[in-house]
Every structure is written in structure tokens, then in C-alpha cells.
C-alpha positions in Angstrom: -30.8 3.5 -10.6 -27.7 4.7 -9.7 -25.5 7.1 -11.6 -22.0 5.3 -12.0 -20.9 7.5 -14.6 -17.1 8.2 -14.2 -15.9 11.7 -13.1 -12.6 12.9 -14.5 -9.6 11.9 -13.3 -8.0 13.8 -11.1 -4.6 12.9 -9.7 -4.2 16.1 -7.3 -4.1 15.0 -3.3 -7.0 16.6 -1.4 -4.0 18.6 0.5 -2.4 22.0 -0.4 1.0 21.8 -2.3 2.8 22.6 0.8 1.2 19.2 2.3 2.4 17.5 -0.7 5.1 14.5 0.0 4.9 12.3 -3.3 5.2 13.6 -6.8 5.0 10.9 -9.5 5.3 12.8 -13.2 4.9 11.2 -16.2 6.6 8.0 -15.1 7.1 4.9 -17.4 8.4 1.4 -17.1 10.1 -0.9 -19.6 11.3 -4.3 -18.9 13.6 -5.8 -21.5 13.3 -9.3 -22.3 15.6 -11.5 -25.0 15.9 -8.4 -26.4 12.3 -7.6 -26.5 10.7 -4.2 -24.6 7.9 -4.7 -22.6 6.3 -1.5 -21.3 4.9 -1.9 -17.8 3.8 1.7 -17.1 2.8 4.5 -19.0 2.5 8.1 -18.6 1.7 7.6 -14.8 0.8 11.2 -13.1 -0.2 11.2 -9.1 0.2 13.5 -6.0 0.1 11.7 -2.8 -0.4 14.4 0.3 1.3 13.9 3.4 -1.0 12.0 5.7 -2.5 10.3 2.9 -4.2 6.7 2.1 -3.8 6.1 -1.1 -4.5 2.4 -2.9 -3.3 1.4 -6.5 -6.3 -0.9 -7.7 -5.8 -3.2 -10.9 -5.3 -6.5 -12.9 -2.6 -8.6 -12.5 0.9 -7.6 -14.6 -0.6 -3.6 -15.1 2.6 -2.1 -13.3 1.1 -1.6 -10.2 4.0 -3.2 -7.4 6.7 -2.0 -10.6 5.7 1.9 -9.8 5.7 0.6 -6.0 9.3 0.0 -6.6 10.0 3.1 -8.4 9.0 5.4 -6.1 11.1 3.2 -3.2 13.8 4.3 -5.6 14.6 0.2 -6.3 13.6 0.4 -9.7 14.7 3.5 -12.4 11.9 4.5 -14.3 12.3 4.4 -18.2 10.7 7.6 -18.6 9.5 10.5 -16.1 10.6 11.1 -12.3 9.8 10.7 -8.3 10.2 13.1 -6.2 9.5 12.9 -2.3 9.8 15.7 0.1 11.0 17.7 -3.8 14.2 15.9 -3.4 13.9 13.7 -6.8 14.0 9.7 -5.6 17.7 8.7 -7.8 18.9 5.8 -5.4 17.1 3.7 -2.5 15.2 5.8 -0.3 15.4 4.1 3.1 12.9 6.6 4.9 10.4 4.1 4.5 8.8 1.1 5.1 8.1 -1.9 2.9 6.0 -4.1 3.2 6.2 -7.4 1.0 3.0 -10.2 0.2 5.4 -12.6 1.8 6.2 -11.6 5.5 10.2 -12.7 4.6 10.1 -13.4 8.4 13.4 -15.1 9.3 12.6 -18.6 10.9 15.3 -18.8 12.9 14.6 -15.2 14.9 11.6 -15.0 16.8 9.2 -12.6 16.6 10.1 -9.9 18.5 13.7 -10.5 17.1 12.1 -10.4 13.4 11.0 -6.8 14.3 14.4 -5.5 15.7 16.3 -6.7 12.6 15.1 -3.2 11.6 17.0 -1.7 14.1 20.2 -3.6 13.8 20.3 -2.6 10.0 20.0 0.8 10.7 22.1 1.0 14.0 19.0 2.5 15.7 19.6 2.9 19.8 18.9 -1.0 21.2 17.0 0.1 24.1 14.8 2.7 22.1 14.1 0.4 19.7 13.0 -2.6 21.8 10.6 -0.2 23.6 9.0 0.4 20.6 9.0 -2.5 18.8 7.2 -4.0 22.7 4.0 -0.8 21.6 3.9 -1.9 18.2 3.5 -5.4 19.4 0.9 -4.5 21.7 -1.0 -2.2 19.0 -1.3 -5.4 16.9 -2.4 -7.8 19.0 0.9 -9.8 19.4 1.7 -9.0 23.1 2.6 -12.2 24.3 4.4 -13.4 21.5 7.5 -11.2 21.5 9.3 -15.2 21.8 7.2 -17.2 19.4 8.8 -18.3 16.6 7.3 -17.9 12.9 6.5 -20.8 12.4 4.8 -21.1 15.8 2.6 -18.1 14.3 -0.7 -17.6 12.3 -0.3 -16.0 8.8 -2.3 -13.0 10.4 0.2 -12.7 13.3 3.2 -13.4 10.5 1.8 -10.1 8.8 1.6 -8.0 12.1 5.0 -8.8 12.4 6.0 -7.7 9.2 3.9 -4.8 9.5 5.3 -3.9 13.2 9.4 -4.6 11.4 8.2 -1.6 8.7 7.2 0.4 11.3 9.9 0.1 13.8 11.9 3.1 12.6 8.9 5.2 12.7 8.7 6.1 8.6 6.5 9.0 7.1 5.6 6.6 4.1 4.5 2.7 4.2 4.6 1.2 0.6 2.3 -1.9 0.8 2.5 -4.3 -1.9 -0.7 -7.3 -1.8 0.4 -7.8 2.2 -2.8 -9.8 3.0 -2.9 -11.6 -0.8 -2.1 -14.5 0.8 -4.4 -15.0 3.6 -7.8 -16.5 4.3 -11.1 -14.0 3.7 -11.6 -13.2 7.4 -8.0 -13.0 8.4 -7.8 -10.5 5.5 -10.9 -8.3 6.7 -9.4 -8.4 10.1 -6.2 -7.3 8.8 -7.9 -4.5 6.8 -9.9 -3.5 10.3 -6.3 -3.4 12.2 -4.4 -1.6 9.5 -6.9 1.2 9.4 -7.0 1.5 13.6 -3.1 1.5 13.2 -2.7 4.3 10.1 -5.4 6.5 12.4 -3.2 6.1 15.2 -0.1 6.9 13.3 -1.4 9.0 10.5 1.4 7.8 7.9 1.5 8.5 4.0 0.0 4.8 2.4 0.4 4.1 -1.0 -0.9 0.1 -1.0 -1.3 -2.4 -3.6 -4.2 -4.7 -4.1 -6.4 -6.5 -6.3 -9.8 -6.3 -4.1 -12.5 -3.7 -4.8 -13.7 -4.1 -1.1 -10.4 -3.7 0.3 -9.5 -0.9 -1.6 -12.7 0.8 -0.9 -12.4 0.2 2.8 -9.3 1.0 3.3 -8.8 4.1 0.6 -8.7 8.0 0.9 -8.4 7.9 -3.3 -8.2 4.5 -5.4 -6.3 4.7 -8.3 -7.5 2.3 -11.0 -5.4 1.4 -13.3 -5.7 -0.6 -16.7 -4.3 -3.8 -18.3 -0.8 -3.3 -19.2 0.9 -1.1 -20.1 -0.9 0.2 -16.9 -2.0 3.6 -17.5 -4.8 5.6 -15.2 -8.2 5.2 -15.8 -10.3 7.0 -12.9 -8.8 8.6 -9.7 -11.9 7.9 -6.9 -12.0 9.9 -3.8 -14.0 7.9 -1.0 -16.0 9.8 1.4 -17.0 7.0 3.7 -16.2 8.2 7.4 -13.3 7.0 9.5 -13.3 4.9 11.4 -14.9 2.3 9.0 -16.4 -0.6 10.3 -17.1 -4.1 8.9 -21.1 -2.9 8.4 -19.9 0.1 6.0 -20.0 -2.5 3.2 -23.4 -2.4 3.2 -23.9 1.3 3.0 -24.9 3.0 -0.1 -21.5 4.6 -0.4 -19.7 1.4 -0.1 -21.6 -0.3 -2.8 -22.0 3.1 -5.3 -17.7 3.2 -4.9 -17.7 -0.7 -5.5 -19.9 -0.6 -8.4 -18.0 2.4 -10.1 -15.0 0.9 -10.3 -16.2 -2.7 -11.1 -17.9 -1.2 -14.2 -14.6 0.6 -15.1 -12.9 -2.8 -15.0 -15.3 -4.2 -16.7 -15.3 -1.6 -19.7 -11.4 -2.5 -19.9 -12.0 -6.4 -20.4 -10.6 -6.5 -17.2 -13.9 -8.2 -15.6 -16.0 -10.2 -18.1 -19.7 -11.9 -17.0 
């Protein structure tokens, strides 16, 4: 029988300070509705390393896209602070890219044209930015449809393109909140299999939102489970499957140990009930 004991949490990146590019401290959320507080977050503490691949696990409503939003400095915490870089997060921080559940492709653009809206935002150099977005494209399996419309897309190849519009601008951080909720069970674990190739190639700092155990485990440097609202930490898991990760790792003992661990966490919470 396996030993699925929870270790103590630890919130520290496995990088030195110097590496370190997200500080969340003691950060706390409260929304105010006809005049009554509801607390989203509380007393949230986590170091993200440069480099990093770090997914927030937990139930629905526990804070987790609300501290996704803090730390893009769209949302003011109620209590604590961000800092990325040590420069505290006060205002929008556009070094980034976001990445939605819903694509928010515009239908009238086409798919190459979704990705360079990026670029016209920012005033990035046309020409530079076309060659890129053209690699991107070709690193996610849409070379070919640089002209197809979004509609004229798969949701899979709607995400790619939302993916490829994030990175355009060539960010050191990727928020990620649920992007492949909304798709169908294999487009999702081929999603998961192109994201990693793509973050291996790139190497950028992943904080990324989901409700799945599997994808969390496959995906995940450190999962950070959180609990029902007010979403607080429960366990910081470190995953020491190697990269790259293939489709056949969910059958290893490491997968299944990681998967089990936090299942029985959630389930301790109420969060899972049989």
C-alpha cells in the first residue's frame, strides 16, 4: 500500500532567490456583493522561479483564476502584494501573456490576423512580428491556416491560436486560466502534449489554472492545491516525473502515487465525495 501521507507545504520554487520571478505574500481577495464581503482568497504565500511550471489545482469558486488576475495586476488584492522581477505588480503588467478558457478569437480576422492583433496593440515592428507569428504557427500545427477563419477552425486549432496571439510578443510569464476547459477529452490531452513540447522549447514561467488532476500532474513542475473558498493552500506537490512526458506516463507509479495524493487531499476537504 502506498504511502499518500501529505508532506508539508512548501511554497519555495526549486530555484535560488536570484532565479526567483514571482513573489505572491500573504495575498487576499474580497468581493463585495449588495453590500456583503465575500472572501475569495486567503493568506495565499508562493514563489514561482523563473523558468518555472507551476499549476493552481482546485474546486470551482476557491480563488484560483481571481489570484490569476492579481498577479496580472487586473485585480487589487484586498490584503498582501505581488511582486515580479521585485518590482511590486500596482497597475496592469503587460509583460505577459494571457490566456483566457474562451479563445476571444475575433471572427472577422483570420487566423494569422487573430495572432498579429498582438502586435498592432503593442506597435511591435510588422515585419518582425509576422515572421514570428508564421514559427509559432508552424510550432502548433497550424501552418497552412495562417487564412482560415475561426469559424472555419477546430476548438483545438481556435486554442493554438490563442496560445500563438499570447506568445507573439515573446513574454517571460504565460498566465493560463482553464484554456482547454472547453474542449473534448482527446483534444485536451493533445493540447496538454503540445503545450509541454512548446514550454520546453521556450522555457517560459507557467502559472496555469485547472480543475483536472491528470492535467495538472502532467503538465506541473509543483501543483498547488487549493481548498474550497475562501481558497487557502493545502499541499504544495513537487512532480518528479521526467520531461518530456508522454501520454504512457499516466500509467507509471509516479503518475498514479501524485494523482492519488492529491485526490485524497480533495477528498479530506469535502471537495471529492464517493
Amino acid at each position: 500500500m502506498q504511502d499518500r501521507t501529505p508532506a508539508p507545504v512548501s511554497v519555495a520554487g526549486p530555484e535560488s532567490i536570484e532565479g526567483l520571478l514571482i513573489s505572491i505574500r500573504g495575498v487576499e481577495h474580497d468581493y463585495v456583493k449588495d453590500r456583503a464581503s465575500i472572501r475569495a482568497l486567503e493568506a495565499v504565500d508562493i514563489e514561482v522561479a523563473a523558468g518555472e511550471f507551476v499549476v493552481l489545482l482546485g474546486p470551482s469558486g476557491c480563488g484560483k483564476s481571481t489570484l490569476l488576475l492579481i498577479v496580472g495586476g487586473l485585480l487589487a488584492p484586498s490584503a498582501g502584494e505581488v511582486t515580479i522581477g521585485g518590482k511590486r505588480v500596482t497597475k496592469p503588467y503587460t509583460d505577459l501573456g494571457f490566456v483566457f478558457q474562451d479563445p476571444a478569437l475575433l471572427e472577422w480576422r483570420t487566423a494569422l490576423r487573430n495572432i498579429l492583433l498582438q502586435a498592432e496593440v503593442r506597435g511591435l515592428d510588422r515585419d518582425a512580428a509576422r515572421s514570428r507569428a508564421g514559427e509559432l504557427m508552424a510550432s502548433t500545427k497550424l501552418a497552412g491556416f495562417e487564412d482560415a477563419y475561426p469559424g472555419e477552425l477546430s476548438g483545438g486549432m481556435r486554442s493554438r491560436v490563442a496560445l500563438c496571439r499570447a506568445l507573439l510578443h515573446d513574454p517571460p510569464l504565460l498566465l493560463m486560466d482553464e484554456p482547454f476547459a472547453a474542449l473534448d477529452a482527446l483534444t485536451r490531452e493533445q493540447m496538454s502534449i503540445d503545450l509541454q513540447s512548446i514550454w520546453l522549447q521556450h522555457r517560459k514561467t507557467v502559472l496555469f489554472v485547472t480543475h483536472s488532476i491528470s492535467e495538472a500532474v502532467f503538465l506541473a513542475d509543483r501543483i498547488v492545491v487549493f481548498s474550497p473558498r475562501p481558497g487557502r493552500i493545502l499541499d504544495v506537490l513537487q512532480v518528479r516525473i521526467p520531461r518530456p512526458r508522454k501520454l504512457d506516463d499516466h500509467e507509471s507509479p509516479e503518475f498514479t502515487q501524485a494523482v492519488g495524493r492529491i485526490t485524497d487531499l480533495l477528498r479530506s476537504e469535502g471537495v471529492l465525495q464517493e
